[in-house]
Structures are given as structure tokens and as C-alpha cells.
C-alpha positions as CSV (number, residue, x, y, z in Angstrom):
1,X,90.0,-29.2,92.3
2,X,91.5,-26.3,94.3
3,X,92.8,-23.4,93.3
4,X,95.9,-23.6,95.9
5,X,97.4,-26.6,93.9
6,X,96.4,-24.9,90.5
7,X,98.7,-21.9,91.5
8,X,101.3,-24.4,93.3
9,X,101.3,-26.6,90.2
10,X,102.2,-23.7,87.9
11,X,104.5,-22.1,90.1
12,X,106.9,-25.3,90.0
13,X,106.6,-25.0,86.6
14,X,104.3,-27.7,85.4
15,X,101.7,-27.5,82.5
16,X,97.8,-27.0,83.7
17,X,95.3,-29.1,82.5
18,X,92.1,-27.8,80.5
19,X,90.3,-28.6,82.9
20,X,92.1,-26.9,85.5
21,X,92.8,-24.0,83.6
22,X,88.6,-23.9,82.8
23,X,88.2,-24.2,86.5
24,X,89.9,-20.9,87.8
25,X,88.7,-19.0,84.7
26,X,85.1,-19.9,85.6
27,X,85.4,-19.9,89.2
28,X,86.9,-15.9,89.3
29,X,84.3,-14.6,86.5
30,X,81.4,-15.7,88.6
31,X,83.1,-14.3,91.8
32,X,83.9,-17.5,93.3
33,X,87.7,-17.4,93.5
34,X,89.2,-14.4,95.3
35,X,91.7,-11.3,93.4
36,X,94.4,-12.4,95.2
37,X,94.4,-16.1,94.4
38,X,93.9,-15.0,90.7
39,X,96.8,-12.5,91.1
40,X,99.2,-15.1,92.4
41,X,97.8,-17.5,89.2
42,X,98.8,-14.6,86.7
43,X,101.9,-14.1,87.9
44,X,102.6,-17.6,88.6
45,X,101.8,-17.7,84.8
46,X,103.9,-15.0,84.2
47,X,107.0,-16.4,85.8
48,X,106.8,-19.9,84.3
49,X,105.3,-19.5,81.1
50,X,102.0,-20.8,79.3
51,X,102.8,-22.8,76.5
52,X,100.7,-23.1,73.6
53,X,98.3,-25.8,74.4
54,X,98.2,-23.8,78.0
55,X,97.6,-20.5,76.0
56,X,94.9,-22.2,73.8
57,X,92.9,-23.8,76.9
58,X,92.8,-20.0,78.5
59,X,91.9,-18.4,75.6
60,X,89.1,-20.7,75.2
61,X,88.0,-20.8,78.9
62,X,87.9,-16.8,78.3
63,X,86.5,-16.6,74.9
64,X,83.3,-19.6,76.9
65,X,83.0,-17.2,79.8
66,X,80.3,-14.9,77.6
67,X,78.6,-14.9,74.1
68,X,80.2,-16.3,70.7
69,X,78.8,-14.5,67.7
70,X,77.9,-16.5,64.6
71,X,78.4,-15.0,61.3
72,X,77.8,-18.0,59.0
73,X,74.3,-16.0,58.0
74,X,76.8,-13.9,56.1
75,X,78.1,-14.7,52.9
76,X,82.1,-14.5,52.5
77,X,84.8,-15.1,54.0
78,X,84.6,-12.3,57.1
79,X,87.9,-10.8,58.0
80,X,89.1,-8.2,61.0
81,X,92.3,-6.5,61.7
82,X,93.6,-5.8,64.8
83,X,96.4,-3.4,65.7
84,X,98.2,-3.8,69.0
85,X,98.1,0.1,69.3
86,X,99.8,3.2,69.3
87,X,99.8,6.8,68.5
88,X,97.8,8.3,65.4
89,X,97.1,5.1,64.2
90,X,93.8,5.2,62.7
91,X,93.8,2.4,60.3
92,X,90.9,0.6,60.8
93,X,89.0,4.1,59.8
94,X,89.7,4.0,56.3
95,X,90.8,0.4,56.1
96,X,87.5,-1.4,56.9
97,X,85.5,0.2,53.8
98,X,88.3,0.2,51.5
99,X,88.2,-3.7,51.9
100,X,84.1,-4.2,52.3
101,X,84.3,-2.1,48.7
102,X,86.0,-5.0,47.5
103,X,83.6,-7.4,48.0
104,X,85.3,-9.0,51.7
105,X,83.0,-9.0,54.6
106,X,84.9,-6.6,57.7
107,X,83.4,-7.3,61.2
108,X,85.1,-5.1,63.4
109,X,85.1,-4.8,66.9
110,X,87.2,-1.7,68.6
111,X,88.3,-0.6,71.6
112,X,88.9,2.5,73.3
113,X,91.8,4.8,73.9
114,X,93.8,4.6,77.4
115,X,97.1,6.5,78.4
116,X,98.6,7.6,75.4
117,X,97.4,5.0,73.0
118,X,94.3,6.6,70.7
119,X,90.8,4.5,70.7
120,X,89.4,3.5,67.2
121,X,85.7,3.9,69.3
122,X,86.6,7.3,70.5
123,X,87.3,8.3,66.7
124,X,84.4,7.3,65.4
125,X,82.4,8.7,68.1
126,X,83.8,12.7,67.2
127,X,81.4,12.1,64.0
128,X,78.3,13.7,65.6
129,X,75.7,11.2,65.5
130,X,77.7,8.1,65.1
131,X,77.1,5.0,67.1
132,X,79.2,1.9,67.9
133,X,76.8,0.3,70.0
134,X,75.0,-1.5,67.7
135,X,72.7,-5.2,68.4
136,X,73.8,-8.4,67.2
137,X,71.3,-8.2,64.8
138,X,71.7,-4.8,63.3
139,X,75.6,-5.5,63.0
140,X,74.0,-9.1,60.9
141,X,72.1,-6.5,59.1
142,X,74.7,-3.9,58.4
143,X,77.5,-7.1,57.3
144,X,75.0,-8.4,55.0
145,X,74.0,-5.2,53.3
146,X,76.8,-3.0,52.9
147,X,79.6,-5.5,54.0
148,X,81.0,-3.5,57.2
149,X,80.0,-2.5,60.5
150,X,82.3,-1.0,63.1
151,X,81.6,-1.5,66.8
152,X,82.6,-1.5,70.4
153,X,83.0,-4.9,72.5
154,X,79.6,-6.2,74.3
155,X,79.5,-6.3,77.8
156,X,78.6,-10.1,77.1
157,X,82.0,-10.7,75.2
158,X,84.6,-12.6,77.0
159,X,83.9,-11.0,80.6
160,X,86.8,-13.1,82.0
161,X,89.0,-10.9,80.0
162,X,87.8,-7.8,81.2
163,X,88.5,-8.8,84.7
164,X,92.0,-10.8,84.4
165,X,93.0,-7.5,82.3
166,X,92.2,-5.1,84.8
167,X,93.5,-7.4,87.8
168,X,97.0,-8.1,85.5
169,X,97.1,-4.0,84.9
170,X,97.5,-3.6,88.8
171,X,99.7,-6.9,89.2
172,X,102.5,-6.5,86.5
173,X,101.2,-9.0,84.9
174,X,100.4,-7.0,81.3
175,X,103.8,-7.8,79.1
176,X,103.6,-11.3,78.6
177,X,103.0,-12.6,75.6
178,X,100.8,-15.7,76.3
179,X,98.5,-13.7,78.6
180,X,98.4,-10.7,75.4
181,X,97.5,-13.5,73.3
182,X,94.8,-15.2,75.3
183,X,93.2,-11.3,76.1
184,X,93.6,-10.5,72.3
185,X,92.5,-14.1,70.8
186,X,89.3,-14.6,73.0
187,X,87.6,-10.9,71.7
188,X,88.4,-11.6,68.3
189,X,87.4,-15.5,68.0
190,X,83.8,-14.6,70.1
191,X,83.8,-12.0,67.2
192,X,83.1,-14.7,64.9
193,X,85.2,-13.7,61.7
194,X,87.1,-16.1,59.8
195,X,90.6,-14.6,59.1
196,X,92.6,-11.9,61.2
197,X,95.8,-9.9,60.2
198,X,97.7,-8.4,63.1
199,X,99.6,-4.8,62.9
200,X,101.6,-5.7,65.8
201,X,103.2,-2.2,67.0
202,X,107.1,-2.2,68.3
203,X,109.1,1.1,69.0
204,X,109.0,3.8,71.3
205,X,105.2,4.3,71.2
206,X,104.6,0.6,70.9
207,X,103.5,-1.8,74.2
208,X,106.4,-3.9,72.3
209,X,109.8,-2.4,72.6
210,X,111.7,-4.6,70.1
211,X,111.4,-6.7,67.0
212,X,112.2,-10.1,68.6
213,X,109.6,-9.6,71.3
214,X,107.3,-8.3,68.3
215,X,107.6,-11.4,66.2
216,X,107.3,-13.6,69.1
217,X,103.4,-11.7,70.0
218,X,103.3,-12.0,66.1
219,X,103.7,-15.8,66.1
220,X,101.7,-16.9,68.7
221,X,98.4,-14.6,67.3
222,X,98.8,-16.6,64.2
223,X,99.3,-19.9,65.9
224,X,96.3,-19.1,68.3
225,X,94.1,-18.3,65.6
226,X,95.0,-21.3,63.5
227,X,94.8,-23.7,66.5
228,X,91.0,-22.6,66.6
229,X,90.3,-22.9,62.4
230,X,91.0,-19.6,62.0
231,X,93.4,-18.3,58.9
232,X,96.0,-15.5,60.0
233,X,98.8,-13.8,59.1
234,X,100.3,-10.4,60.5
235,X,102.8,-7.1,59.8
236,X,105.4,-5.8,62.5
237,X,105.5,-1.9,61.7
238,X,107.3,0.6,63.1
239,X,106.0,3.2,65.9
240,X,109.0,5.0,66.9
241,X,107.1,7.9,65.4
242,X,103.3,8.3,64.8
243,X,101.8,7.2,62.1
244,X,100.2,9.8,59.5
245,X,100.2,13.6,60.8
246,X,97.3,13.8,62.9
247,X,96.8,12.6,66.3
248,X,93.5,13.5,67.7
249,X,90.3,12.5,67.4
250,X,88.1,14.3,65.0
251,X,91.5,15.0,63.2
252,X,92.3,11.3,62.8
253,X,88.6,11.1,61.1
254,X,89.8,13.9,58.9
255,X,93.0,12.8,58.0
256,X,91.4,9.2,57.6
257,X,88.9,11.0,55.1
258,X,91.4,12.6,52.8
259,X,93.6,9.2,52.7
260,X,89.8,7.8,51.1
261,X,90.1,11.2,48.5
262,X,93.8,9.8,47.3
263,X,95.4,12.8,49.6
264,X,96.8,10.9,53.1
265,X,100.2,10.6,54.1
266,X,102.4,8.3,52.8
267,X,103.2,6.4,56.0
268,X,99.4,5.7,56.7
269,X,98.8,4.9,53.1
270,X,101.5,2.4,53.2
271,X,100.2,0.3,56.3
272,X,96.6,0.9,54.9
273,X,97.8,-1.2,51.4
274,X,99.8,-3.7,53.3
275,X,97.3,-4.7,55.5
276,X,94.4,-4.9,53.1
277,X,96.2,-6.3,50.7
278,X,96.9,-9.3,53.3
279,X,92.6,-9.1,53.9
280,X,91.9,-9.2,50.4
281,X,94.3,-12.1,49.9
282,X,92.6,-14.1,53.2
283,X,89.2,-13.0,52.1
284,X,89.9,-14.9,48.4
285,X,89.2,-11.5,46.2
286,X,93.0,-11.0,45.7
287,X,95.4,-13.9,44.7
288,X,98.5,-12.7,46.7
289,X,99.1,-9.9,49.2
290,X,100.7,-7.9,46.4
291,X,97.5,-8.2,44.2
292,X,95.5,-7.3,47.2
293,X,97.8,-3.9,47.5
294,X,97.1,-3.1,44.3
295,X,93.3,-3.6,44.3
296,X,93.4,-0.9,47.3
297,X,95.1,1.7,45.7
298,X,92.3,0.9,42.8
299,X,89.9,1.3,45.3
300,X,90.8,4.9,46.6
301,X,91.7,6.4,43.2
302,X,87.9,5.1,41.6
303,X,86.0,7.0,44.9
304,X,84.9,3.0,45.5
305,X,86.4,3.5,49.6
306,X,85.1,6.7,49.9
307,X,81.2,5.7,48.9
308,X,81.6,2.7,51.4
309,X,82.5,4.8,53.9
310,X,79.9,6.8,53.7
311,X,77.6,4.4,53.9
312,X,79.0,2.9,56.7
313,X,79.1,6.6,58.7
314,X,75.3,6.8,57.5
315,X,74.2,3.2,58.5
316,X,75.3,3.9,61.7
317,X,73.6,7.2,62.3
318,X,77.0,9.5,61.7
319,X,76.6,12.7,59.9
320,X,78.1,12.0,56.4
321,X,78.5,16.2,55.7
322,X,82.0,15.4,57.5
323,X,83.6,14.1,54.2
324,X,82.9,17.1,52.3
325,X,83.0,19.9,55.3
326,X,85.0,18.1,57.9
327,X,85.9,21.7,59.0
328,X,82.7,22.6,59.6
329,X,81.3,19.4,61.0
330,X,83.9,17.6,62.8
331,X,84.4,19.0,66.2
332,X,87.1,21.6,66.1
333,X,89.7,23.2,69.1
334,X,89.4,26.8,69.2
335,X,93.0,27.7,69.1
336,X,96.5,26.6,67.6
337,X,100.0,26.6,69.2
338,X,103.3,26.2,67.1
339,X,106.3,24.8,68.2
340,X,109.2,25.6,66.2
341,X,112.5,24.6,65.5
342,X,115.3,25.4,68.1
343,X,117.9,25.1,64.9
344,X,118.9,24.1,61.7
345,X,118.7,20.4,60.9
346,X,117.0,17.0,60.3
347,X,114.3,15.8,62.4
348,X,116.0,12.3,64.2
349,X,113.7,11.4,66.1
350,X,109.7,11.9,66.9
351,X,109.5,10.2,70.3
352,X,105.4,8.8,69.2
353,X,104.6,8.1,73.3
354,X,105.3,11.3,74.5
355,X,104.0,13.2,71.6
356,X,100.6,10.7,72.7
357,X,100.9,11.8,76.1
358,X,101.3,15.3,74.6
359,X,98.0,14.8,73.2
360,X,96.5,13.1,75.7
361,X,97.0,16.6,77.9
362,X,95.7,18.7,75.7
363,X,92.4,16.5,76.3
364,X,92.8,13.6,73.5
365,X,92.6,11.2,75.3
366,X,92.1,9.4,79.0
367,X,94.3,9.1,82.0
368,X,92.0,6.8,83.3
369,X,88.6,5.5,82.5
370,X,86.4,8.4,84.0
371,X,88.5,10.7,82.0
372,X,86.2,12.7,79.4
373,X,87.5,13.1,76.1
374,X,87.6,16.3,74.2
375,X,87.4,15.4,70.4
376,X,88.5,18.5,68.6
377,X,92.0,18.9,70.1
378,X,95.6,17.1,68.9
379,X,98.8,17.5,67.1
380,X,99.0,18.4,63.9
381,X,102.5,17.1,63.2
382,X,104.6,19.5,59.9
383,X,107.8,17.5,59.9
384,X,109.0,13.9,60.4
385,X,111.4,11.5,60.6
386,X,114.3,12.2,58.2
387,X,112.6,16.0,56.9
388,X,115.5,19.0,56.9
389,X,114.3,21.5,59.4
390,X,115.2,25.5,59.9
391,X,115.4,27.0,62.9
392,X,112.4,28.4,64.0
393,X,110.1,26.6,61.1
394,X,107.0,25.1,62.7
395,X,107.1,21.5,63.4
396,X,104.3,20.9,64.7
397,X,100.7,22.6,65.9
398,X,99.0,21.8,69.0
399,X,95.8,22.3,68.7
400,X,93.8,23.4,72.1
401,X,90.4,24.4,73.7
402,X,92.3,24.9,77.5
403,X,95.3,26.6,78.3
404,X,95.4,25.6,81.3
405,X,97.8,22.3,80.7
406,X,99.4,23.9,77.3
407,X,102.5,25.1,78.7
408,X,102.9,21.0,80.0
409,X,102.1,19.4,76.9
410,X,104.3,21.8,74.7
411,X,107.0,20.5,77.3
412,X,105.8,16.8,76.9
413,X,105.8,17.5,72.9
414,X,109.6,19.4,73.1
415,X,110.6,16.0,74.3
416,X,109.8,14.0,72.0
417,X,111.8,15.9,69.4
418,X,115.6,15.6,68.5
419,X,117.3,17.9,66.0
420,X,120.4,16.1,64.1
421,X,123.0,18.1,62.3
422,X,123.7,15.3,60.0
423,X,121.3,14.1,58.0
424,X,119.1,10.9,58.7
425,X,118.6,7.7,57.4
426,X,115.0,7.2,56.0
427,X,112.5,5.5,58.4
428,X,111.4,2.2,57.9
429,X,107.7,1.1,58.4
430,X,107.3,-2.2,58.0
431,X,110.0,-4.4,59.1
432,X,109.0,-8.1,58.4
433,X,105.8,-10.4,57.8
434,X,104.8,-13.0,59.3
């Protein structure tokens, strides 16, 4: 084979072989096929379209480039979630140990924050002492004892992906939804759970920008993961806004903490239920997704989520004196900002990527990968969508250790607001299942 016909075939349009997909995918991760030639493949790919026997092949030839993990050791059905991303969204946090509590194995593997999306990793990480890099064997270890264990992606998973994405981030190559799927499916398959449910983003601080594009990434996940043996369903939510009040790192911990103590936000509480309710149903310790809702509420309200948490923060050498003092042991920014109202009204809109990149300023998060992260600084949002507003009441607090980029990201956050006279129609969350 060569990979001039490979490209030439798929630029007219025609559908690769496994074999021929296999061969390229091998070829660039051991350095034997050029960028360029790959870069002409993606976007030859992204013109004409994988289809789903395509999109399987690739995720496969991705998901055989580096280690498969094998969970069968661990009793249970295993079951992740994976979120497409966005801004305050730190789900996982208190949504991994309110599901483990109930008895369903949670194998998660997280990534980090870029731009003006937030990293579950980098979350976890403002816990002084906490660790994501943990062996094969001691995340075994920590699935069999205590049922979770939340960790960052080995090197030695799927290294095709981390190439192709880093070659299809300079290409514009990165919104299409076979190549998403492939880049998603080949992490979470090596993973080695059983089940997935997606919380597949769409809105303004969403990589998807509408619902139809969001169902489409929705369906394929699920079609992906079932074409491999794997059991799937998945949410579309809304991200026009963040989600919960907090956006930050160390404050995303704290916020995740008091949703555990029965006191979070209702937006984050919501998504929480939905999804594990969905994990609990997959994982056979709920007997519909509405059950499953129920037993999570149960869970927070008995202290059962909380305990697991802290055993998971203490298995993996985190300081557990943040649940009861996170002001005193999570990293905290030295001073506070407010940004008021400029009138009387009704908050319409909460523009959730730039209030990220607002964050992201303020030291939140990375521009690129060198960027160091400072964990105690954020937005503390005091108003959202659809909440009556006075002139000059605080809607917000940015919370800083530098003032030398302040004055931008108050700008950046002033934005992302827009003040109706009228008032607004209540925000919906979660607009369909799939």
C-alpha cells in the first residue's frame, strides 16, 4: 500500500479499507509517514466523510497503537462518563463517588484544561497532595477496594491519538464528528470499562454550537461504543451559561464538596442526578434512569458520596482536611473583584466561553500547554440566567492573586453579560437523551 492512493482514494470519495486505514495509522505513530501526508488524509477525511464502519476501523487502529487496559479482575459492571467540556463543569468530581457508593465500579480517566475549557486533572490536582498518576496496578487496587479511582491518560494510551489531535488542531481538522468520535472512543475503550454515558456540551461555551450537530456527536459515541460490545447512552445539556457557580480550580473542588454535603447548585445537581442515574441503570444497581436519579439524591442526603469521596481524595494521597476546611486548605487567591450591575433587570444571557476565557486570564487555566496554572483564582458567579438584577448589585466576584491582567478579564467577563428589561424565560439544561 501507499499512502498517495489512501489519500487519493478518500479524496474521491470512496470508503478505506481496514486495512488501509490500519496502515496510515501505524505507519504516522511510528514516524514512518510524514505530517503533511497525514494532514492531507485528515482533511481528505474531513471533506468526504468517514462512515461508520470507516470510523470504527480508525478508532480501532488508534485505540491498537498503545496499551488496552483489562478490568475483568474487577467485579461489576465498570462504568465512565465523559463530558465533551465546557466551563465550570466539574461533574466527574462529585459524580464518580456518588456512583462507586452505590455499589458501580467508576474507572475514570481525565484530561486536562486547554483554552477556556477547565481540566477535571487540574481540579483534582489544587487538593495538595493529590495524585492522578497512578500505575495500572494501583488503579486495579483502588477499583477493587473502594470502587473508584480517578486518573490522567498514560502516555502508553492510544498515542496515535495524541498525534492526529495535535496535527488536526493546526490543520482545521478538529469539528468533525467522525474524527471527535474516533479521538474520544479509542481513550475510553483502551480504558477498559464496560458502559459510557456522554454529557455531550452544545451552546455558546460548548465545542458543539447546536442541538442537531450535538445529537449527531451524540449518536455516533453510542454507536461506536456498541459496535465494540460496549453498552452507552448519553445527555445533550445546555452550556450557554456555566454550569454551577464556580469556575476555578480549587473552587470547583469546593463547590463539588458542598454539592456531596446536600448544599450545590441546582444546575450542577441536576446534571449530577441525570447522569448517574443513567450509570446506575448501565451498571444494573438501578432499574431505570429514574430509579438511578433517585438512589443519588439518597446517596448525598445519607453522607454515603461524601465518605467515598474521601476515601477516594485519601487513596490517592489528597489531603482530606479540604472537606471540612476547604478555606483553609484549598489554595486560595488573595483578593476579590466585584463586578456589578450597570442597571435594573434580568440577567439574559451569561456568555460561559468568555466568562472561561475570563477565568482563564485571571490564571485558571492554559493558553497553551506550557502555561502554569494558578489553582486558587476564578469566578465566583452571584446571578444567572433568568435572576432579577439591580443596578449596581454584584453579579459576580473575580477572584485574583495578579492585577496585572484584571482590568482585561473584568472586560472579557463584562462581555459575557446582557441585562434584559423584560423578564426571561427559564433556562433549560438538559435538552434531550439519547
Amino acid at each position: 500500500m501507499r499512502v498517495y492512493d489512501i489519500i487519493f482514494k478518500k479524496r474521491e470519495g470512496q470508503p478505506l479499507t481496514k486495512e488501509e486505514i490500519k496502515f496510515i495509522i501505524e505507519g504516522y505513530t511510528i514516524g514512518e509517514i510524514p505530517d503533511y501526508q497525514i494532514a492531507a488524509f485528515l482533511m481528505a477525511s474531513f471533506l468526504k466523510e468517514l462512515s461508520y464502519e470507516e470510523t470504527k476501523n480508525l478508532t480501532k487502529a488508534m485505540l491498537e497503537s498503545g496499551d488496552i487496559y483489562d478490568l475483568s479482575d474487577v467485579d461489576g459492571i465498570k462504568v465512565d462518563k465523559h463530558s465533551t467540556g465546557g466551563v465550570g463543569d466539574k461533574v466527574s468530581i462529585p459524580l464518580a463517588p456518588l456512583v462507586a457508593s452505590l455499589g458501580v465500579p467508576v474507572p475514570m480517566m481525565s484530561g486536562r484544561g486547554l483554552g477556556h475549557t477547565g481540566g477535571t486533572l487540574d481540579k483534582l490536582e489544587s487538593i495538595p497532595g493529590f495524585t492522578t498518576n497512578l500505575s495500572f496496578e494501583q488503579f486495579i487496587d483502588s477499583l477493587k477496594r473502594i470502587n473508584v479511582a480517578m486518573i490522567g491518560q498514560s502516555k502508553r494510551i492510544a498515542p496515535a491519538d495524541k498525534k492526529l489531535y495535535a496535527l488536526r488542531d493546526v490543520t482545521a481538522t478538529v469539528d468533525n464528528i467522525s474524527l471527535i468520535t474516533a479521538s474520544i472512543m479509542c481513550k475510553k475503550i483502551a480504558e477498559g470499562a464496560d458502559a459510557y454515558v456522554f454529557d455531550v456540551k452544545v451552546g455558546k461555551g460548548a465545542f458543539m454550537r447546536s442541538i442537531r450537530n450535538a445529537k449527531q456527536l451524540a449518536s455516533s459515541l453510542i454507536n461506536i461504543a456498541e459496535l465494540f460490545g460496549k453498552k452507552a447512552r448519553a445527555i445533550i445539556s445546555n452550556m450557554d451559561q456555566p454550569l454551577g457557580n464556580k469556575i476555578g480550580n480549587a473552587l470547583e473542588i469546593e463547590e463539588s464538596i458542598e454539592l456531596l454535603k446536600g448544599h450545590g447548585p441546582k444546575d450542577l445537581l441536576e446534571v449530577v442526578r441525570e447522569l448517574g442515574g443513567i450509570m446506575l441503570f448501565l451498571g444494573d444497581k438501578a432499574d431505570s434512569p429514574v430509579t438511578g436519579k433517585e438512589k443519588i439524591s439518597d446517596a448525598i442526603s445519607s453522607g454515603m458520596g461524601l465518605k467515598k469521596f474521601i476515601k477516594m481524595v485519601e487513596n490517592q494521597n489528597g489531603d482530606i482536611r479540604v472537606v471540612d476546611e476547604p478555606g483553609k486548605y484549598l489554595p486560595q487567591a488573595e483578593y476579590t473583584y466585584e463586578v456589578k450591575a450597570e442597571s435594573d433587570g434580568w440577567i439574559k444571557e451569561l456568555n460561559a466561553k468568555s466568562i472561561g476565557i475570563s477565568a482563564l486570564i485571571l490564571g485558571a487555566g492554559r493558553e497553551n500547554k506550557e502555561s502554569v496554572i494558578d489553582p486558587g483564582v476564578g469566578v465566583i458567579l452571584k446571578k444567572k440566567i433568568g435572576d432579577k438584577v439591580m443596578k449596581n448589585e454584584t453579579i459576580a466576584e473575580l477572584k485574583y492573586n495578579n492585577d496585572e491582567k484584571l482590568e482585561e478579564a473584568v472586560e472579557r467577563f463584562n462581555r459575557a453579560v446582557v441585562i434584559s428589561e423584560k423578564s426571561v424565560a427559564k433556562y433549560q439544561l438538559i435538552f434531550d437523551r439519547i
